[in-house]
N, C-alpha and C positions, 0 to 999 in steps of 0.2 A: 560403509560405502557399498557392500552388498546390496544390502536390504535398498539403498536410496537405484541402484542397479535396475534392480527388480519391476522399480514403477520408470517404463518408459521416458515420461515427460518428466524426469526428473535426470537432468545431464551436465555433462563439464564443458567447458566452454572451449575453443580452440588453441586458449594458452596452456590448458589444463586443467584449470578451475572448478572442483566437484561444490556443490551448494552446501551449505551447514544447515539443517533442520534440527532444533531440537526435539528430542523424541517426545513430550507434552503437547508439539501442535499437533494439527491435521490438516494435511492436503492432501486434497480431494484428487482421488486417480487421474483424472482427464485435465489436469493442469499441466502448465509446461515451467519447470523450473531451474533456468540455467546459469551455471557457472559461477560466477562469486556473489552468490546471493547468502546471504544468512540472516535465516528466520530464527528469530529467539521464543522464548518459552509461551506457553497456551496462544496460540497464531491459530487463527482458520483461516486457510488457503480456499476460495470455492470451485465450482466447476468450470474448468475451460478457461481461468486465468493462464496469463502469461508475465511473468518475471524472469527478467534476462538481465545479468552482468557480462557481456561476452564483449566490448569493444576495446580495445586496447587506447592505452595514452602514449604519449611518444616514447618512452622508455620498455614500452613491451608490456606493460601489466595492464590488467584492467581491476579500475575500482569497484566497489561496494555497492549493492543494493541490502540496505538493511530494513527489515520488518523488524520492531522492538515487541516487547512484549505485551499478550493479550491481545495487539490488532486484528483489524477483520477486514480481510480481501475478500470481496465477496464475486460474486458468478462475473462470467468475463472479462477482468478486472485487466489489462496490459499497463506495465512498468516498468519502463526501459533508459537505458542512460549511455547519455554520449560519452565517448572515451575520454578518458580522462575525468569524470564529473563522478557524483556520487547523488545517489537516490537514500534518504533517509526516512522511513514510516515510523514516529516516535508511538511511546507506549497507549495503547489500549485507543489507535485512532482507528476509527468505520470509515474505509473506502466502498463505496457503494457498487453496486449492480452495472458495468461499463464505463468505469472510469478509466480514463488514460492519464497518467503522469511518467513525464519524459523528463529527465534527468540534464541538467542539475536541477534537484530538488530536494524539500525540507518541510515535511508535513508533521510537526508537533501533536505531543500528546493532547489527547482525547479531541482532535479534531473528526469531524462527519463531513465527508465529500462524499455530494448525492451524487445518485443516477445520472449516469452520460456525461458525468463533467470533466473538462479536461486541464492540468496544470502542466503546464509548460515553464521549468527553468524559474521556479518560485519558491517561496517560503510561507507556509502559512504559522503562522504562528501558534501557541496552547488556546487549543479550547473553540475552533475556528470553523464556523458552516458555512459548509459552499453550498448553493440550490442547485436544483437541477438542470443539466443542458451548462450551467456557468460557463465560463473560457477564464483562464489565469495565465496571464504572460507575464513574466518580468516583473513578477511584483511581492513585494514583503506586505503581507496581512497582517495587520494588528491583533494580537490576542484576543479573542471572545467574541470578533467581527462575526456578525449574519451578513453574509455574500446573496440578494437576492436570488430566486429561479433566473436563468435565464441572463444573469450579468457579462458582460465582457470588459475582465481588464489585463490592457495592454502596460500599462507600468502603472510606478505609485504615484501619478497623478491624476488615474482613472480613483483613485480608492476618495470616492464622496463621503457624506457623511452618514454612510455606514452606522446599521444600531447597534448595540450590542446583542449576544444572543441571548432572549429570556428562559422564564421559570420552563414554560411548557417545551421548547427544543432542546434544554437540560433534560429533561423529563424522556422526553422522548427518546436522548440520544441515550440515555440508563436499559430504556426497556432494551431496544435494540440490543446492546451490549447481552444484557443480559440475555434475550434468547439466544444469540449467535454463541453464548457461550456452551448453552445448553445443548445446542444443533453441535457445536466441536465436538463436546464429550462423545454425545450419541452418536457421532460419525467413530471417534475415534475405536467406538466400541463396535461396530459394524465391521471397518476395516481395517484398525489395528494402526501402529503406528510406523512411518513410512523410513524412521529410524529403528524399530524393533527388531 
């Protein structure tokens, strides 16, 4: 609890709630990480996100914002969740460059949510591309769904027929992974680890 002391933007929430980082991620100084958030193993946090568990549900606690393992929060990434709800990032999913996702939510592993999209109160399911600029309300995504640039869906009656994602956005979504992994290490090695 020191060392998470030491980085400002990293605080407990007004029930009291310090954030669990495992010391294997890295988050980036200028991030804001509050209260019941728990980032599990190799996580990049990037610059100027905000992860917030601070609102309480009627009995006084507030729930979970969980980052699983190997995800990527990349630069001003905000995720945030209403009292009482839970925010889930499963393993090794790429939230992109200004994504917003507001709580209740459920992004499965190795899902990619591009640039500027925003999920509201949804599920995406394993494996799942959202495009760029998207909007996601109220809706459960079928595994392996490609979400156009540019889509708006308001529930699961908006979800058309949706292709599956191919060879080349597997591809793509590997490279990615892989330098963000490479950017973690080399940060981590720059500024150390924000549990150390």
């Amino acid at each position: 609890m020191q060392a998470m002391k030491a980085y400002p933007g990293i605080r407990q929430n007004p029930a009291g709630d310090w954030p669990k980082i495992d010391g294997s991620s890295f988050v980036d100084p200028s991030a804001q990480i509050m209260g019941n958030v728990q980032i599990g193993p190799n996580v990049y946090v990037g610059p100027l996100s905000v992860i917030r568990a601070d609102e309480v549900d009627a009995q006084g606690k507030v729930q979970p914002v969980i980052i699983e393992e190997g995800s990527l929060i990349q630069d001003g990434v905000i995720i945030h969740a209403r009292g009482g709800t839970v925010v889930r990032i499963g393993p090794r999913a790429n939230i992109a460059h200004g994504v917003i996702i507001h709580g209740p939510c459920e992004v499965r592993q190795d899902c990619f949510v591009a640039l500027r999209a925003a999920i509201y109160s949804s599920t995406l399911e394993e494996g799942v591309w959202v495009g760029i600029g998207s909007i996601i309300m109220r809706t459960t995504v079928p595994s392996h769904t490609m979400i156009p640039a540019g889509s708006v869906l308001r529930s699961n009656d908006d979800l058309r027929a949706f292709r599956i994602t191919n060879v080349k956005e597997e591809d793509y979504k590997r490279d990615v992974f892989g330098a963000s992994t490479i950017l973690r290490e080399s940060y981590k090695k720059l500024y150390g680890s924000v549990t150390a």
